[in-house]
C-alpha positions in Angstrom: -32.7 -64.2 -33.0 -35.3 -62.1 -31.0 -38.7 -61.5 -32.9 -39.8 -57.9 -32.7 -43.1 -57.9 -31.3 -45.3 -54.5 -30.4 -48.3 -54.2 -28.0 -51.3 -52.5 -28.5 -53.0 -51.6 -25.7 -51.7 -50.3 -21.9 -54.5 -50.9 -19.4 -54.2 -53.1 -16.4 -52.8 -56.5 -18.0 -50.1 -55.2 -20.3 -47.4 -55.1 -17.4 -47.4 -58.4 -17.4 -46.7 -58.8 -20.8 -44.0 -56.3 -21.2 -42.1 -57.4 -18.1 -42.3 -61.1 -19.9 -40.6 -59.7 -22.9 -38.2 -57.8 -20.7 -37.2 -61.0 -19.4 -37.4 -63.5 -22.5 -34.4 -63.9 -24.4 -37.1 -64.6 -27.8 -38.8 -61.6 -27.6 -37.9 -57.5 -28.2 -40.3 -54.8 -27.5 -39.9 -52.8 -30.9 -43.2 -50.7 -30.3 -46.0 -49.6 -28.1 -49.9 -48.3 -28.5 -52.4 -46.8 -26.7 -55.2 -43.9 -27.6 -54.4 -42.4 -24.1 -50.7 -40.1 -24.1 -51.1 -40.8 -20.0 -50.6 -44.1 -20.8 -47.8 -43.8 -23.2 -45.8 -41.4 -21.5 -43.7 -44.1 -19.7 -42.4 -45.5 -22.7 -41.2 -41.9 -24.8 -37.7 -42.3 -25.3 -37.5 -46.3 -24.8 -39.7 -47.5 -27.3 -41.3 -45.9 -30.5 -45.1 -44.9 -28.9 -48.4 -44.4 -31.6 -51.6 -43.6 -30.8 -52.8 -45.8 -33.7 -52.3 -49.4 -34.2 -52.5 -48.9 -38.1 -49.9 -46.7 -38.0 -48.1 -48.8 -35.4 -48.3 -51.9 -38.2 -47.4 -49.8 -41.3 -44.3 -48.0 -39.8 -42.9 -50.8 -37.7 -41.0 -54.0 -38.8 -42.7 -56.1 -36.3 -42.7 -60.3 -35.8 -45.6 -60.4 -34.1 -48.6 -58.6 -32.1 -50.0 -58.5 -28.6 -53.5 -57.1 -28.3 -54.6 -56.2 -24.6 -57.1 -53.6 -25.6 -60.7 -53.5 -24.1 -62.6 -57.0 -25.1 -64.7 -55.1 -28.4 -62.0 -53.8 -29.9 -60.2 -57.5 -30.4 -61.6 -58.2 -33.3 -60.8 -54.9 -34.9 -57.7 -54.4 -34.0 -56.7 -58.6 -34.2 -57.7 -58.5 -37.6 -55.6 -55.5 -39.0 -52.4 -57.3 -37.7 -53.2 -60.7 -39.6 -54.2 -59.1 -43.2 -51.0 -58.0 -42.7 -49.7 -61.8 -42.1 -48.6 -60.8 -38.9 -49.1 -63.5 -36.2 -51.3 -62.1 -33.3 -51.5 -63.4 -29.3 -54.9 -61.6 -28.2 -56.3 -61.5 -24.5 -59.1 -63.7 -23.5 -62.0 -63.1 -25.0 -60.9 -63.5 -29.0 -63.7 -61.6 -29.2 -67.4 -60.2 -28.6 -69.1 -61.9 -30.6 -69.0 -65.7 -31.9 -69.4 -64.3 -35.9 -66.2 -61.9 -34.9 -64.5 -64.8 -33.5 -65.3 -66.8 -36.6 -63.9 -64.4 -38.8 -60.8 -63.5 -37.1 -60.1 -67.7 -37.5 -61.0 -67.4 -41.2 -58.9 -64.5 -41.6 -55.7 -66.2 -39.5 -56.3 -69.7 -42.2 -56.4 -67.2 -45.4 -53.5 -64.7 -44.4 -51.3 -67.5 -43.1 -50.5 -65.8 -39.8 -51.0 -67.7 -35.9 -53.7 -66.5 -34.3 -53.0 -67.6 -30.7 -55.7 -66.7 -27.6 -54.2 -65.8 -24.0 -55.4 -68.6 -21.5 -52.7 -67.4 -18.2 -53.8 -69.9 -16.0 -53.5 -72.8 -18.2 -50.1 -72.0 -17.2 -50.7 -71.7 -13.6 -47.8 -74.2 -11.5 -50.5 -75.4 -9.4 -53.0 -76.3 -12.3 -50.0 -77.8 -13.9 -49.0 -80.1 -11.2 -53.0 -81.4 -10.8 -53.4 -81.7 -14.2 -50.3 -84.3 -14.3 -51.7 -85.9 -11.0 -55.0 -86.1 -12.8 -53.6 -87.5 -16.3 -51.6 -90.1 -14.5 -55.1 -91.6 -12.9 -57.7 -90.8 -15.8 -60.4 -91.9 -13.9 -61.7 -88.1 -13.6 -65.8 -88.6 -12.9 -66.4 -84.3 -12.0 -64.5 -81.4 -11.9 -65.8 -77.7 -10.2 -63.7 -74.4 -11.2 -64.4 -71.2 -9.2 -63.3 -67.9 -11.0 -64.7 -65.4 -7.5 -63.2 -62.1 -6.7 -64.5 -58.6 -6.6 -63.9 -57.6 -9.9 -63.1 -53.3 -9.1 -60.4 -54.6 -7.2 -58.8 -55.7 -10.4 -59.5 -53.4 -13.0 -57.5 -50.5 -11.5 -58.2 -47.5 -14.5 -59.6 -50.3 -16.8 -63.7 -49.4 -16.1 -64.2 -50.3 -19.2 -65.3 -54.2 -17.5 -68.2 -52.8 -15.9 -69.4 -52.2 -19.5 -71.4 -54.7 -20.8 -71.1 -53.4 -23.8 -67.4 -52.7 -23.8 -66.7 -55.9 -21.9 -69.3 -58.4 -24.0 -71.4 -59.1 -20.7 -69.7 -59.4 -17.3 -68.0 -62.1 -15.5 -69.3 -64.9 -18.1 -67.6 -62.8 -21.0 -64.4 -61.8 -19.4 -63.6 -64.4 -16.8 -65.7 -67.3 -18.8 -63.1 -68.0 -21.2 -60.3 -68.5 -19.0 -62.7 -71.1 -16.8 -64.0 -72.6 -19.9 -60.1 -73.2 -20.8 -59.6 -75.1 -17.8 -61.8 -77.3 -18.1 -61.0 -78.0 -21.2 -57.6 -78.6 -20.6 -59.0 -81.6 -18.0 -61.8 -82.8 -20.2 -61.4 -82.2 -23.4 -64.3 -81.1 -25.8 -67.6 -80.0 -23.5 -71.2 -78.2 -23.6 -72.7 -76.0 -21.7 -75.8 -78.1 -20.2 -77.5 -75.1 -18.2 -76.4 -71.7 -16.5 -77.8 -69.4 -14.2 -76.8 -65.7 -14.5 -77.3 -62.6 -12.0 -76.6 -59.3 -13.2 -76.3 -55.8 -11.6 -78.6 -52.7 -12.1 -76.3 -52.1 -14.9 -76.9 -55.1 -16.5 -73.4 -56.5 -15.8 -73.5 -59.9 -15.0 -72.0 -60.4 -11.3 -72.6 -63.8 -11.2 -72.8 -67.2 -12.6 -73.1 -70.8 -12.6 -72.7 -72.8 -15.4 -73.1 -76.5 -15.6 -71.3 -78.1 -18.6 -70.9 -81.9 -19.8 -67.9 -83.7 -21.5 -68.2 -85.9 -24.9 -67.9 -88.6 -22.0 -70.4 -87.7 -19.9 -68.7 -86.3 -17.7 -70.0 -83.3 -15.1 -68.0 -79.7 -14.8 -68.8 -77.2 -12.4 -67.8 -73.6 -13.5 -68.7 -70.6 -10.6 -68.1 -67.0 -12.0 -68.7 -64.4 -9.1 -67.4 -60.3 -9.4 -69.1 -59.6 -6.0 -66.9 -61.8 -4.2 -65.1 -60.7 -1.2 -61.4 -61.1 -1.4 -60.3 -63.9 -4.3 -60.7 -67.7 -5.0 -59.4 -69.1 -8.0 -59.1 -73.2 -7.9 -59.9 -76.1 -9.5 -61.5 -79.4 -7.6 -61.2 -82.9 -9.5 -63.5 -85.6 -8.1 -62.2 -89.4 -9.0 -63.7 -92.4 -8.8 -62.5 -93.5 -5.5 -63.8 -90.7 -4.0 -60.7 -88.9 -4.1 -60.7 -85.3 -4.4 -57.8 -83.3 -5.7 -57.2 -79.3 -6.1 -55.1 -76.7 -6.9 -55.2 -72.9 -5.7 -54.0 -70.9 -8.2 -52.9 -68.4 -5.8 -51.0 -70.7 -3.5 -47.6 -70.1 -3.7 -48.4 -66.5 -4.9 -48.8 -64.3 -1.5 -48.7 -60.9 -2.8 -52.0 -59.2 -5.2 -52.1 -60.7 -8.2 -48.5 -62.1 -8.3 -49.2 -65.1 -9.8 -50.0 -63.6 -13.2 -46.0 -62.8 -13.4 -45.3 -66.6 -14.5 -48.3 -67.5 -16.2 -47.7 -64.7 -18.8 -43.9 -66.1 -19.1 -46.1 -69.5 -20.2 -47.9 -67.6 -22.7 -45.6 -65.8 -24.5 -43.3 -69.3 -24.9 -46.1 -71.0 -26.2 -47.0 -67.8 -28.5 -43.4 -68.3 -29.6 -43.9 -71.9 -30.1 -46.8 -71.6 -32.4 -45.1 -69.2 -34.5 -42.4 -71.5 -35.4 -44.7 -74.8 -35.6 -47.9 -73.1 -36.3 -50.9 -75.7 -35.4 -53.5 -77.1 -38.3 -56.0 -75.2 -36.7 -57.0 -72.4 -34.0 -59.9 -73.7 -32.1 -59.1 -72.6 -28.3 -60.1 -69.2 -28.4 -62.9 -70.0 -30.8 -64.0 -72.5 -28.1 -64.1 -70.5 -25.3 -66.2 -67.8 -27.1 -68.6 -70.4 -28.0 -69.0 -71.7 -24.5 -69.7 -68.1 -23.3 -71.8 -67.6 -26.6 -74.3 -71.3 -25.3 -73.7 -69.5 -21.5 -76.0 -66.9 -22.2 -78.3 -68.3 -24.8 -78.4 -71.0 -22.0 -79.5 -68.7 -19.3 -82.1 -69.3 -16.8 -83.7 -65.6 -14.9 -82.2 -65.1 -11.8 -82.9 -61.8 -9.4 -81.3 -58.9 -10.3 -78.3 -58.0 -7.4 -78.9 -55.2 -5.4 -76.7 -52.7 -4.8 -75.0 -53.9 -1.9 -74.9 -57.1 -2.6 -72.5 -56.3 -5.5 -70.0 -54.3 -2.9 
């Protein structure tokens, strides 16, 4: 039987859920939510449409919850869903803020309900297929993953990332996490060792290189850039031979942003998954916001970019 899940929250990300759902034999779109009618208007007639997510919750039977609204609303709107026990899959970042992230976990224990962070390119086919080369060696002695890509090429209507504010910082906030994650998935528990940060006029931070260290010892490189032209997205694993092994997360993937379309298939199954087995704890999402949390406080001054420079 299908589990009735809504989604709250239509910006930029969202197709990529809903054409998952579409396609998944475990999942049925049973409602939709957005502030902005614009943004609704494609579902009237299809799919019951609010323009609150408290209403959404009270008036629909629902299974479970997809939150892709702007990063400082997660916690809000992640932790209406769970005192109502239902399980939540929330977009990277869980949160804004370490204390909200805290909470929300709190909340998930006490209510009984999954609370399960989007990580897409944990997903990726290409990370998938280095991560089993890597596992079959373990002799991993550094690993470098580059998040670069000019960040209004992505956003389409979604200007809400170039709010620090809104967004909970820039490129370390937003595209932190899902870095974080991979590294994590290669090495296991790490911490953030030192980071230097450039921001924008705006205060947005553009760029970013963070230097973190395994329980082992061992060295990850993670380079965030939003002023990047065109898009890099890989991860480099250095072994003790000398060998070095990668995997572009856009090979494979020619056309903008197309590779999103299967990661968010892996997501939803292991949302799925967790609903029906749900794990002792929820530390992924908490993880990555602490990472980004230790980014910042890490942070040694870098100049401010000019306004070119971030074209």
């Amino acid at each position: 039987m299908s589990r009735r899940v809504g989604v709250v929250g239509l910006g930029a990300i969202s197709k990529y859920y809903l054409h998952a759902i579409t396609e998944l034999p475990d999942w049925e779109l049973a409602a939709v939510c957005d502030v902005r009618d614009a943004a609704l208007a494609p579902h009237r007639g299809r799919t019951p449409c609010f323009q609150d997510h408290r209403t959404m919750l009270s008036e629909s039977e629902l299974d479970a919850v997809v939150v892709t609204v702007p990063n400082d609303v997660h916690a809000a709107v992640c932790g209406d869903a769970l005192r109502r026990g239902i399980p939540v899959c929330v977009e990277k970042p869980l949160a804004v803020s370490v204390d909200d992230g805290h909470d929300l976990v709190r909340l998930s224990q006490t209510a009984g309900a999954p609370l399960f962070t989007a990580f897409h390119r944990r997903y990726n086919n290409n990370v998938l297929h280095l991560l089993e080369q890597a596992q079959r060696r373990s002799d991993i002695i550094a690993l470098r993953v580059r998040y670069l890509e000019l960040i209004e090429e992505h956003i389409g209507g979604d200007t809400w990332y170039l709010d620090p504010q809104r967004c909970g910082g820039g490129c370390v906030a937003d595209n932190g996490p899902n870095a974080f994650d991979l590294v994590r998935l290669f090495l296991g528990e790490v911490e953030v060792a030192r980071a230097n940060i450039a921001r924008d006029a705006h205060g947005t931070d553009r760029q970013a290189t963070i230097k973190l260290r395994s329980a082992s010892g061992i060295p990850a490189t993670v380079e965030l850039d939003w002023a990047h032209p065109g898009e890099t997205k890989d991860v480099e694993v250095l072994f003790t031979d000398g060998t070095r092994l990668s995997a572009d997360m856009l090979a494979g993937h020619e056309e903008f942003k197309s590779s999103l379309w299967h990661e968010y298939f892996g997501i939803l199954d292991d949302f799925a998954a967790t609903i029906t087995a749900p794990p002792a704890t929820t530390t992924g999402g908490l993880a990555a916001l602490e990472l980004v949390d230790a980014t910042y406080r890490a942070e040694l001054p870098e100049p401010a970019l000019t306004a070119e420079e971030t074209k």
